[in-house]
N, CA and C atoms as a LAMMPS dump frame, in Angstrom:
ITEM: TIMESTEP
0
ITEM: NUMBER OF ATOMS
531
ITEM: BOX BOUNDS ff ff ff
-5.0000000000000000e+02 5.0000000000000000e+02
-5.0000000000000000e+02 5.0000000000000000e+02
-5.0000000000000000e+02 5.0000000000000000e+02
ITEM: ATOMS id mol type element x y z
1 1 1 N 91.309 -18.654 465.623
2 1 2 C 91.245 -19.322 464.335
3 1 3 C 90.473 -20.628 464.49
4 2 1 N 89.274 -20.567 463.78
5 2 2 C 88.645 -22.042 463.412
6 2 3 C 89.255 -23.383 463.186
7 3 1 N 89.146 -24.306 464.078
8 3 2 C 89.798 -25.585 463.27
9 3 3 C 89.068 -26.537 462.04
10 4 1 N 89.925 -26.138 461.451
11 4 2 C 89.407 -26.972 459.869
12 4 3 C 88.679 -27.81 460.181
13 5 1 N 88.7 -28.494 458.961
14 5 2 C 87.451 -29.656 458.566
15 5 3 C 88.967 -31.246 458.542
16 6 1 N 90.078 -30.75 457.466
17 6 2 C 90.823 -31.799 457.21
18 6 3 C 92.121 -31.336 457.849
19 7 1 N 92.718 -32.305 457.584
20 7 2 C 94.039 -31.677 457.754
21 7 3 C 95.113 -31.509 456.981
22 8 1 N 94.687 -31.032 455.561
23 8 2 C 95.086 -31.454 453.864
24 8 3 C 96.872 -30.305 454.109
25 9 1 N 96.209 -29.554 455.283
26 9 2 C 97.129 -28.49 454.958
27 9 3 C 98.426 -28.671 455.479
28 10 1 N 98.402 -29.662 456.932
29 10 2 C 99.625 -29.924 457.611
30 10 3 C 100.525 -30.969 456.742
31 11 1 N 101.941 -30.647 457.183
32 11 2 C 102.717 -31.639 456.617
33 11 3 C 103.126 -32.51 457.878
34 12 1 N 102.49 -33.319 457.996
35 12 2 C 102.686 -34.237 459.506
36 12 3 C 102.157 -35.149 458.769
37 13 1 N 103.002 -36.849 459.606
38 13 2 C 102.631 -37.929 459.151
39 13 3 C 101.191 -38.295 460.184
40 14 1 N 101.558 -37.555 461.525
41 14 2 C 100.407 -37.918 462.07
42 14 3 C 98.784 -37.188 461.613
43 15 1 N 99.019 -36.199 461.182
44 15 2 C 97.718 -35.374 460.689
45 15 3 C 96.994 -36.146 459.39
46 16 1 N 97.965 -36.791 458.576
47 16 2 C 98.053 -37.595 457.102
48 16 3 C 97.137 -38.877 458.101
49 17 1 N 97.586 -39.798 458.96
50 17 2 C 96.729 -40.636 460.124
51 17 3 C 95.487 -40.483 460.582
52 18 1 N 94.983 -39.404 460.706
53 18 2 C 94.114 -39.058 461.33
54 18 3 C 93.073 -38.705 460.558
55 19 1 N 93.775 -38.575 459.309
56 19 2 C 92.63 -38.434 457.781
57 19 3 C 92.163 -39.383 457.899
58 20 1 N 92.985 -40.643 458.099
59 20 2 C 92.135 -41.981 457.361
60 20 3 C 91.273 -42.52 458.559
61 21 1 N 91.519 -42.534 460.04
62 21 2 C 91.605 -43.343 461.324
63 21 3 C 90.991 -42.216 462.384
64 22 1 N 91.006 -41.105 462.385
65 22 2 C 90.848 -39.956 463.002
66 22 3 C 89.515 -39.548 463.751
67 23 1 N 88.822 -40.085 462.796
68 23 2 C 87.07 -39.606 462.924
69 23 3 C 86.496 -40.478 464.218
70 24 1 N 85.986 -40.031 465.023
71 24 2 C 85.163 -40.841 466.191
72 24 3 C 84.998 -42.014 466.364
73 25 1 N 84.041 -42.339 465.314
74 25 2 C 83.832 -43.646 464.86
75 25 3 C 84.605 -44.827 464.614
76 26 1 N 85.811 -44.582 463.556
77 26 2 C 86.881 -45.019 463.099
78 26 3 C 87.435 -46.227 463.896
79 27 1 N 88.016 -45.968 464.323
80 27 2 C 88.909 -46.869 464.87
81 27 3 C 87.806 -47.983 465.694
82 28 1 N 87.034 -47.091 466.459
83 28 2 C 85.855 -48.209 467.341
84 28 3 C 85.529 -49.332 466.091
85 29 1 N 85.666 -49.347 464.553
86 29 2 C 85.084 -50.17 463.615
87 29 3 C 86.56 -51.335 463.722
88 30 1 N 87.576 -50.424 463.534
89 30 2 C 88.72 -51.579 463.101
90 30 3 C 88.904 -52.312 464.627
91 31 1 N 88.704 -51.508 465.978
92 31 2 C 88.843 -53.027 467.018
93 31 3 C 87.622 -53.551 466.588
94 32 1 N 86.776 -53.332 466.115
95 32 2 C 86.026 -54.517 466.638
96 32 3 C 86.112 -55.381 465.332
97 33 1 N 86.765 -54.989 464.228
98 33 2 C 87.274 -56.004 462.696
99 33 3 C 88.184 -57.067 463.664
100 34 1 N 89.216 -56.251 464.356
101 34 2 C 90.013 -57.206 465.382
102 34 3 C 89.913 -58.128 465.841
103 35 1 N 88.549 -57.808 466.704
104 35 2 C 87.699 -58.74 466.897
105 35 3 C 86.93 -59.676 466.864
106 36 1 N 86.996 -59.673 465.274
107 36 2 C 86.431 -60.711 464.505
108 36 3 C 85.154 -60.566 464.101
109 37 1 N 84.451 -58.791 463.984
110 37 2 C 83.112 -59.173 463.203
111 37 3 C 83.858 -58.301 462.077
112 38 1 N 82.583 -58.78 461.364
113 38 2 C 82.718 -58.775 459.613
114 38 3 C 81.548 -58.597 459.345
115 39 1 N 80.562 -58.425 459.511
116 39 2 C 79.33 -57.806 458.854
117 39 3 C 78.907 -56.603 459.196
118 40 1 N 78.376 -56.266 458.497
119 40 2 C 77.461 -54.628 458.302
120 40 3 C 76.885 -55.003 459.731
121 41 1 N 75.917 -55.493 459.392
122 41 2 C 74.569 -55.515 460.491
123 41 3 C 75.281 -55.676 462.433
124 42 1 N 76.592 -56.601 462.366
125 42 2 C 76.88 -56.796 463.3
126 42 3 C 77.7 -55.508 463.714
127 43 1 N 78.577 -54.34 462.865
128 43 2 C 78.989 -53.668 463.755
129 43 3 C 78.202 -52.632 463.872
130 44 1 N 77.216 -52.499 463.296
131 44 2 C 75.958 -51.462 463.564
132 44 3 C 75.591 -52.038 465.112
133 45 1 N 74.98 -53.153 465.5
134 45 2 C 74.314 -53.642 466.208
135 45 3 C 75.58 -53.433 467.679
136 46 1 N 76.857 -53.676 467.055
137 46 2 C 77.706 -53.615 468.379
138 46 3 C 78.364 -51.82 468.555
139 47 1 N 78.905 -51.441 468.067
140 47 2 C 79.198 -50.153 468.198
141 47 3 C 77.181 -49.349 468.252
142 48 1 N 76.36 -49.26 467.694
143 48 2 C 75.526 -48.448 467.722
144 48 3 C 75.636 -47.276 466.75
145 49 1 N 76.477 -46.977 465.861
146 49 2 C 76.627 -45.92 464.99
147 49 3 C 74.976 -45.512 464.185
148 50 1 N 74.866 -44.236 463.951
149 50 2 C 73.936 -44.373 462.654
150 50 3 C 74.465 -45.196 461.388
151 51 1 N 73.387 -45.493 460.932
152 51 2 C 73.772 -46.644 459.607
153 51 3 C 74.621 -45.597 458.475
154 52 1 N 74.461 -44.32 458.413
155 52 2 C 74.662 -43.656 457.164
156 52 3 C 76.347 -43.813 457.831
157 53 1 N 76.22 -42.802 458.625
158 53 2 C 78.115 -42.819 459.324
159 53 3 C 78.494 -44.521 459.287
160 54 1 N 77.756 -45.03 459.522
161 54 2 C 78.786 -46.243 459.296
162 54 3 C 79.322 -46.949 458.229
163 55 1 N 78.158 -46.513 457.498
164 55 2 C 78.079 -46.975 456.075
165 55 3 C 79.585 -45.838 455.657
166 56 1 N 79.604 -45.084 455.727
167 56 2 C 80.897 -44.201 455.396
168 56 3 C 81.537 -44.145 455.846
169 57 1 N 81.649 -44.967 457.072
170 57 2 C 83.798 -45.204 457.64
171 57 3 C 84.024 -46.319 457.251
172 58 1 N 83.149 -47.095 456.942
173 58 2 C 83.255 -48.595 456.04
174 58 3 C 83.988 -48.485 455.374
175 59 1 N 83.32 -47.051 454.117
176 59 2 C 83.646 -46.898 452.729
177 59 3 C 85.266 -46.218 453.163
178 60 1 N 85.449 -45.339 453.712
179 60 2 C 86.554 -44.706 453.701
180 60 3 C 87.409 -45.436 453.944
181 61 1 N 87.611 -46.269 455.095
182 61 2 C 88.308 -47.584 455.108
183 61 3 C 88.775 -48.393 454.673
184 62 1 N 87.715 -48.943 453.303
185 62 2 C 88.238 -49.318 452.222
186 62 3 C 89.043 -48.973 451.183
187 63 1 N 88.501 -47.368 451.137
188 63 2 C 89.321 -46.31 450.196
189 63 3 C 90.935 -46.224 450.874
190 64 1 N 91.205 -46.296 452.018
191 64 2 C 92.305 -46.628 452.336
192 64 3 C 93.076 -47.175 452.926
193 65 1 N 92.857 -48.628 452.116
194 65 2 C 93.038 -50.141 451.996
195 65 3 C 93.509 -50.287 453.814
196 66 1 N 92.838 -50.762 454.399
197 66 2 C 92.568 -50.51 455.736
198 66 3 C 91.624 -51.829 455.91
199 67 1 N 90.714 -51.908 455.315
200 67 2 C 89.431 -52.836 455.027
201 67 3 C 89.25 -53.095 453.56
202 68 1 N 89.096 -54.538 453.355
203 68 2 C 88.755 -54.956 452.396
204 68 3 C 87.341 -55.69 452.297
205 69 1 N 86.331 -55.572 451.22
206 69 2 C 85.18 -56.231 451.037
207 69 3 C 85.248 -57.713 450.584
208 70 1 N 84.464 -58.145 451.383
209 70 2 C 84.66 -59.622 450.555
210 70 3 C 83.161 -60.203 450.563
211 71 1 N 82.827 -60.292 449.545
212 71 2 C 81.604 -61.11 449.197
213 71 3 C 81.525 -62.864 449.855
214 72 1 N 80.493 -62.525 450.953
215 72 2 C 79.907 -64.311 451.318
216 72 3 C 78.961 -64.939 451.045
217 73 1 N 78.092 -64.171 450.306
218 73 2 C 76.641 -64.806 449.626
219 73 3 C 76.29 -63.949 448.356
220 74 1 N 75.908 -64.799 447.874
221 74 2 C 75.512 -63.751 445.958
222 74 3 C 73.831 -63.695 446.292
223 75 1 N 73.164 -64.543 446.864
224 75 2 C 71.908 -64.782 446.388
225 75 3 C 71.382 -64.6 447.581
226 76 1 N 70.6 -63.558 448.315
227 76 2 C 70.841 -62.078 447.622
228 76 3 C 72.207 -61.743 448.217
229 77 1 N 73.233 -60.744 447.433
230 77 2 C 74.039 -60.364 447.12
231 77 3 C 74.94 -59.692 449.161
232 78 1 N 75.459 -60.297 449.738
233 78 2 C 76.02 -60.026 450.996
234 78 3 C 77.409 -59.653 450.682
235 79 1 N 77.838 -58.899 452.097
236 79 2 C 79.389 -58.62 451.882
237 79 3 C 79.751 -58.822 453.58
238 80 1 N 81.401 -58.901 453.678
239 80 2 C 81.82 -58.945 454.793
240 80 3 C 83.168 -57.618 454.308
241 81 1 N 83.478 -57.374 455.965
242 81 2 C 84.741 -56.631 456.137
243 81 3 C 85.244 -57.062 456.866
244 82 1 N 86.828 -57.234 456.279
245 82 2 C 88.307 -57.918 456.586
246 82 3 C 89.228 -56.564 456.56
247 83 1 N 90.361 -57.159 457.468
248 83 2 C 91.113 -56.096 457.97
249 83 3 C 92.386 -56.842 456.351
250 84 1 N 92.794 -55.733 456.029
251 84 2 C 93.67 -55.686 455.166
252 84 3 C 95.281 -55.973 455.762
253 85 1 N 96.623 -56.421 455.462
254 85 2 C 97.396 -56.097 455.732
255 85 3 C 97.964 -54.745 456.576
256 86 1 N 97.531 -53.579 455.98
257 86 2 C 97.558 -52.59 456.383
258 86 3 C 96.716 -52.071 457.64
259 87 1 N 95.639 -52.671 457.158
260 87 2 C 94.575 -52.382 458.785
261 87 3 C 95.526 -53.183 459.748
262 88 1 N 96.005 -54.351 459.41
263 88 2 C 96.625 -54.96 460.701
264 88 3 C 98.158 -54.33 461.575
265 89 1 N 98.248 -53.841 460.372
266 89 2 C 99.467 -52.422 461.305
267 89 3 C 99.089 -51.614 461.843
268 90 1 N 97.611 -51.504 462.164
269 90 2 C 97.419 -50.889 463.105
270 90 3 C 97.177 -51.347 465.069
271 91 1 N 97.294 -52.553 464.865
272 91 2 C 97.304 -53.322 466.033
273 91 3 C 98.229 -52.761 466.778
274 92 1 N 99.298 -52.679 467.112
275 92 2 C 100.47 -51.555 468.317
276 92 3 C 99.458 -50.588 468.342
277 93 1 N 98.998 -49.807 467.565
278 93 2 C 98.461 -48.087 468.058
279 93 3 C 97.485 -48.536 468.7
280 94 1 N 96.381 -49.966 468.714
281 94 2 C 95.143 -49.847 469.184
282 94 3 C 94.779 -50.038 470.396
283 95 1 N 96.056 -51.509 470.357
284 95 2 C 96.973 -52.209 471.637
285 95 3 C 97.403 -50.635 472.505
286 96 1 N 98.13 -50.198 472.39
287 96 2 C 98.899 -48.962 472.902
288 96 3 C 97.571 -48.329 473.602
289 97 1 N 96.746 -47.784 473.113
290 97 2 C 95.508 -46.567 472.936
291 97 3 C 94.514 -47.478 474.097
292 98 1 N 94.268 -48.686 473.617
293 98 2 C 93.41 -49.15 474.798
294 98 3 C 93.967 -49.174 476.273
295 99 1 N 95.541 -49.267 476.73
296 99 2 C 96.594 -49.486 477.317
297 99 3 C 96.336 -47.902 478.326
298 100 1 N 96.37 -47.362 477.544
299 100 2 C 96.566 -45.503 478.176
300 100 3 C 95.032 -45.093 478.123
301 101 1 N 93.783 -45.325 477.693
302 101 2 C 92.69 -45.405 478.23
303 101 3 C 92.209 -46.257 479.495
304 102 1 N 92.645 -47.128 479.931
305 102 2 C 92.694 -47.91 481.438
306 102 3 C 93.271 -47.056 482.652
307 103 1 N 94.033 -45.755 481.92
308 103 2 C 94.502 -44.683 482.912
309 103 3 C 93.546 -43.902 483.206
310 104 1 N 92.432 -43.588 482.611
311 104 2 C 91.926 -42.607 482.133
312 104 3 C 90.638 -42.698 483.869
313 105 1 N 90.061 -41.681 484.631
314 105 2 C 89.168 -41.778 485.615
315 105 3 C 88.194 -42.568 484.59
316 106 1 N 87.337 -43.432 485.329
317 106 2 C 86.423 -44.092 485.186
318 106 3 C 86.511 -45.493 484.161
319 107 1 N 87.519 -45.669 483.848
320 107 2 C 87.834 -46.459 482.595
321 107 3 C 87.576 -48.045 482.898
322 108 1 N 87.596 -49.028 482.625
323 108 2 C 87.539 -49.914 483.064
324 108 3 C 88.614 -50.883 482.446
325 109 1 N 88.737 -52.236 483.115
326 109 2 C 89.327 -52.956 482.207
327 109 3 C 88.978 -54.283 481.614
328 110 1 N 88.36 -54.443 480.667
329 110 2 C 87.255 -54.862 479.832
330 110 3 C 87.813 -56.267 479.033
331 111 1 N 89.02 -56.119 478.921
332 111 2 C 89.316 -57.232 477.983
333 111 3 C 90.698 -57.375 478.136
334 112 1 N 91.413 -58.881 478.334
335 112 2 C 92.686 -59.209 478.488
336 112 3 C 93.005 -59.619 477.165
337 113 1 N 94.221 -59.398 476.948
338 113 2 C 95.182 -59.993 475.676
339 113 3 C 96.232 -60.019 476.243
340 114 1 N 96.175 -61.859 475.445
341 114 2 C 97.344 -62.732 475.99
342 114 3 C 98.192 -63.484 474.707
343 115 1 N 99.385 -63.906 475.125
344 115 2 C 100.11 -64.467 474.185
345 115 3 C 99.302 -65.941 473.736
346 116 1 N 98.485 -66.568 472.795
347 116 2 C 98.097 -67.765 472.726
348 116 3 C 98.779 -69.057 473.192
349 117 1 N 100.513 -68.66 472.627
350 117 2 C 101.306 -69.664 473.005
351 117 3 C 101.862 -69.881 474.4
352 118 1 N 101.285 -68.981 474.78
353 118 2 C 102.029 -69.45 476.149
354 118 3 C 101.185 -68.203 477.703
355 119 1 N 100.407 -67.858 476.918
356 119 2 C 99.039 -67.452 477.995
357 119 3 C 99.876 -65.939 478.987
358 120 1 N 100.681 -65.264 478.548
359 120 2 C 101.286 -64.281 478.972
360 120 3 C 100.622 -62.951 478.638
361 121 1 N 99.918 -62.151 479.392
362 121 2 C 100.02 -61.085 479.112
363 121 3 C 100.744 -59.719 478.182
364 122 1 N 99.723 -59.329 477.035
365 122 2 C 100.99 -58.521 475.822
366 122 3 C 101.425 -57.317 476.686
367 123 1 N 102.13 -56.824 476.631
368 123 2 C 102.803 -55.644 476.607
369 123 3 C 102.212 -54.232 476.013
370 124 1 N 102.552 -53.534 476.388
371 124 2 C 101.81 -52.088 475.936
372 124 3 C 102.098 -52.021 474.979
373 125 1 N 102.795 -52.48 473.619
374 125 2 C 102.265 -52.373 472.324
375 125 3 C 102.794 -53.954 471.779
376 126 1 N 101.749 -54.792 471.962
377 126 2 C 101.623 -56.042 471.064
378 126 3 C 102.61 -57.14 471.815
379 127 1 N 104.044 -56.941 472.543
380 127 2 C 104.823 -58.196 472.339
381 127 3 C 104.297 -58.624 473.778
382 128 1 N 105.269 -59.903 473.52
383 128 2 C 104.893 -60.523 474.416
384 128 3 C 106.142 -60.614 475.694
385 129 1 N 106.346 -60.369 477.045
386 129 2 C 107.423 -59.804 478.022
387 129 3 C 107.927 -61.462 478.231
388 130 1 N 107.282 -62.038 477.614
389 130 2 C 107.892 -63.625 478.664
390 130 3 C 108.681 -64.107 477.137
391 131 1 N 108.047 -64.551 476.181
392 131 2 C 109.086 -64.792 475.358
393 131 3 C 109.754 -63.934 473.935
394 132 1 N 109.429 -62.303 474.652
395 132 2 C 110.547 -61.743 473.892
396 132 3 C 110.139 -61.273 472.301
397 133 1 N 108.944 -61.458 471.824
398 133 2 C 108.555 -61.541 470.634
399 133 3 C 107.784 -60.037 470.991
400 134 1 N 107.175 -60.014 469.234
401 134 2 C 106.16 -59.385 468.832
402 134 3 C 105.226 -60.159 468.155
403 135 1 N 104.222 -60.246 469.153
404 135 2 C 102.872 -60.862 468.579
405 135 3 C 102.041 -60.791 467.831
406 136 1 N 101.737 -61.347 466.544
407 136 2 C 100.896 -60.938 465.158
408 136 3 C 99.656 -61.091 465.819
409 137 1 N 98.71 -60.292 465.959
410 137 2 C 97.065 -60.273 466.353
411 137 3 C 96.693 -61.626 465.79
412 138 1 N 96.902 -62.656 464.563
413 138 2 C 96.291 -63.867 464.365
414 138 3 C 96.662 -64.51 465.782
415 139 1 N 98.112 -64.313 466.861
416 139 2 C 98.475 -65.124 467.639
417 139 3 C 98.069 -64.568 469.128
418 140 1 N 96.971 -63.594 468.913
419 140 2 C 96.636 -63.167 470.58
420 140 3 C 95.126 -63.56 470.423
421 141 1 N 95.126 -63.944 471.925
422 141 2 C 94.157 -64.293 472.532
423 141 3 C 93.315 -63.241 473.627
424 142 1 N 91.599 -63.318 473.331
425 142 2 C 91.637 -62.089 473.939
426 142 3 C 90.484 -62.684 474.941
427 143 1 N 90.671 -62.772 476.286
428 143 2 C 89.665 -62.868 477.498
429 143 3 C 89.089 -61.776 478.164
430 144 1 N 87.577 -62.056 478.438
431 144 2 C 87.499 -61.213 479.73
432 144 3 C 87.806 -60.808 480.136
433 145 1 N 87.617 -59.317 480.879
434 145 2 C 88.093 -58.656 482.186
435 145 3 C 87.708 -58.656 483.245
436 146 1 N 88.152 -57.809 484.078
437 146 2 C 86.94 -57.923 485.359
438 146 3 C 86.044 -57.475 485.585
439 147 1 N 86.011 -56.3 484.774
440 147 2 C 85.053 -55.235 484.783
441 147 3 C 83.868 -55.356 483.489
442 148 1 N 84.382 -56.659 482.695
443 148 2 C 83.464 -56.209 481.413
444 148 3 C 81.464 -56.916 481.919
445 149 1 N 80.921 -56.16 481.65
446 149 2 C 79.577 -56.828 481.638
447 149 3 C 79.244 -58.17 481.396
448 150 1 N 78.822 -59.021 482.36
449 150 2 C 78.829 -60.711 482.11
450 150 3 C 77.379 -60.828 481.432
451 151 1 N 76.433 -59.762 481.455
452 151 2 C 75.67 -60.08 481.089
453 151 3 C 74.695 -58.64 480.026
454 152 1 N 75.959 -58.579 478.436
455 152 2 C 75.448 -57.689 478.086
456 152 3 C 74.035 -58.013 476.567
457 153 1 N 73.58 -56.84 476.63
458 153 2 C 72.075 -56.391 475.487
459 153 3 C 72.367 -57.073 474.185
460 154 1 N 73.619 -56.537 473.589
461 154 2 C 73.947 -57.149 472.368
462 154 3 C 74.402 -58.399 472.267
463 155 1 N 73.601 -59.141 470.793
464 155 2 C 74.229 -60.146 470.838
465 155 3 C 76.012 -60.178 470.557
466 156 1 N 76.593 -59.058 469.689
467 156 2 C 78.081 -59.878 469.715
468 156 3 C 78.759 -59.461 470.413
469 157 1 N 78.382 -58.547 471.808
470 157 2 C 79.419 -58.352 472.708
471 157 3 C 78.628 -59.958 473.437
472 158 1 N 77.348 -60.234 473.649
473 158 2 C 77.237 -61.437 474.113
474 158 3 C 78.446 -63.15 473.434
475 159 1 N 78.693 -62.859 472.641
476 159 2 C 79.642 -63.854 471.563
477 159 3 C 81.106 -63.535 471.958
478 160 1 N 81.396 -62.004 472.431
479 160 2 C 82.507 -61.919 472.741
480 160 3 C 83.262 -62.284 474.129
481 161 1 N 81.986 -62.748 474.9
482 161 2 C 82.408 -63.154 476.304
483 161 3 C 83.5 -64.06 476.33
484 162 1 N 83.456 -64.935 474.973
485 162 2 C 83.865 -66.337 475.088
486 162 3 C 85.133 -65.706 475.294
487 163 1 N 86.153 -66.223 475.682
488 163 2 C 88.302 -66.204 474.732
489 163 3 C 88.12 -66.583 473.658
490 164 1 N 88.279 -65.897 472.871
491 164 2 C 89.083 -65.909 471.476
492 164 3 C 90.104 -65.118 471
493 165 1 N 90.741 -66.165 469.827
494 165 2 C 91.647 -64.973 469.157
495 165 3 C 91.251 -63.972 468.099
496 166 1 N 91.88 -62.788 467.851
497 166 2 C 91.944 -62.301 467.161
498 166 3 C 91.594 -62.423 465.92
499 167 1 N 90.862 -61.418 464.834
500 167 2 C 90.432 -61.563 463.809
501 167 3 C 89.717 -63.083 463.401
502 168 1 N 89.297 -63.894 464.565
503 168 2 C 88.631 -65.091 464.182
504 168 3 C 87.56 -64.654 463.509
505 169 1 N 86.788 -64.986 462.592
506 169 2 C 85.399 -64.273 462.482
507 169 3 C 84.562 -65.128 463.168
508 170 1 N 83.497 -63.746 463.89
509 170 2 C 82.419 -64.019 465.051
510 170 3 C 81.496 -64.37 463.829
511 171 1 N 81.248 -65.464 464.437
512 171 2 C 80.24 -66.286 464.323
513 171 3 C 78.875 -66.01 465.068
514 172 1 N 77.411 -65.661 464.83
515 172 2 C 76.162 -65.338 465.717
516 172 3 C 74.94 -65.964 464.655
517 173 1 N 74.154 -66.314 465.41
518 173 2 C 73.046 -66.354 464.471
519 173 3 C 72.184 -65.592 463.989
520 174 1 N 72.466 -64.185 464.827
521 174 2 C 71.84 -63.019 464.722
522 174 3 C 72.194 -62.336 463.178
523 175 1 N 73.526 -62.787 463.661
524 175 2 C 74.406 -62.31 461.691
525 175 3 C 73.99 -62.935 460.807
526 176 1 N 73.452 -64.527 460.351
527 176 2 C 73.244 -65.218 459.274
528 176 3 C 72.139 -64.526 458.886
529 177 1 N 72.042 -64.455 457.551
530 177 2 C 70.807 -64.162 456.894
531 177 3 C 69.459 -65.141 456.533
């Protein structure tokens, strides 16, 4: 038997997930919203997607309030993408998913996240082991690894070398219009 196209037919909450978050692309868009870019041009330029597919996990994203548009210039007419409330519940699964890909042969480990307040390493989904919490992504901090490229092609993995937190928006000059 062929595997479908959707998964309209299962009654699973996870199959209902995988509608919205599921697709290849997907999720590679919301870490890097995480991350703090917000423009078109910049997650084209950092993921590499074709423009059309990207242009349509954008849209779908939005369709389920995941990502929200927000206008930063009228003249001519610009937009940014922000992680919604809802996109930000996805932080444990992404946290988690990057966590169990570091298992994976060849994987590397690319990027630390730490508690801001107190510089602790998170936990395999979000909290923090030293003081006991669960950490809102505004309050993690994300450094270097050992393995990540010190000296990469793009400019906003070049921007991402720095530590920062979460959902800061990346700032590049490559992004201004």
């Amino acid at each position: 038997m062929a595997l479908g196209k959707d998964y309209a037919a299962q009654q699973c909450s996870i199959a209902r997930a995988l509608e919205v978050i599921g697709e290849r692309w997907t999720l590679l868009v919301v870490r890097d919203a995480f991350y703090g870019v917000r423009r078109y041009n910049d997650f084209l330029v950092h993921l590499g997607a074709p423009r059309a597919v990207l242009a349509g996990r954008l849209q779908a994203l939005i369709r389920a309030g995941v990502l929200e548009k927000r206008r930063y210039q009228e003249s001519p007419p610009r937009d940014e993408y922000v992680l919604t409330e809802r996109g930000l519940e996805l932080w444990p699964t992404l946290r988690s998913l990057g966590l169990w890909g570091r298992g994976l042969p060849g994987a590397l480990a690319v990027r630390i996240f730490r508690h801001a307040a107190c510089g602790t390493e998170l936990g395999a989904y979000g909290e923090c082991p030293a003081c006991g919490v669960g950490v809102p992504p505004a309050e993690v901090e994300m450094t270097p690894g050992p393995d990540l490229d010190p000296e990469p092609s793009d400019p906003v993995s070049r921007a991402l070398l720095a530590p920062r937190r979460l959902l800061e928006p990346l700032e590049m000059e490559a992004s201004r219009p």
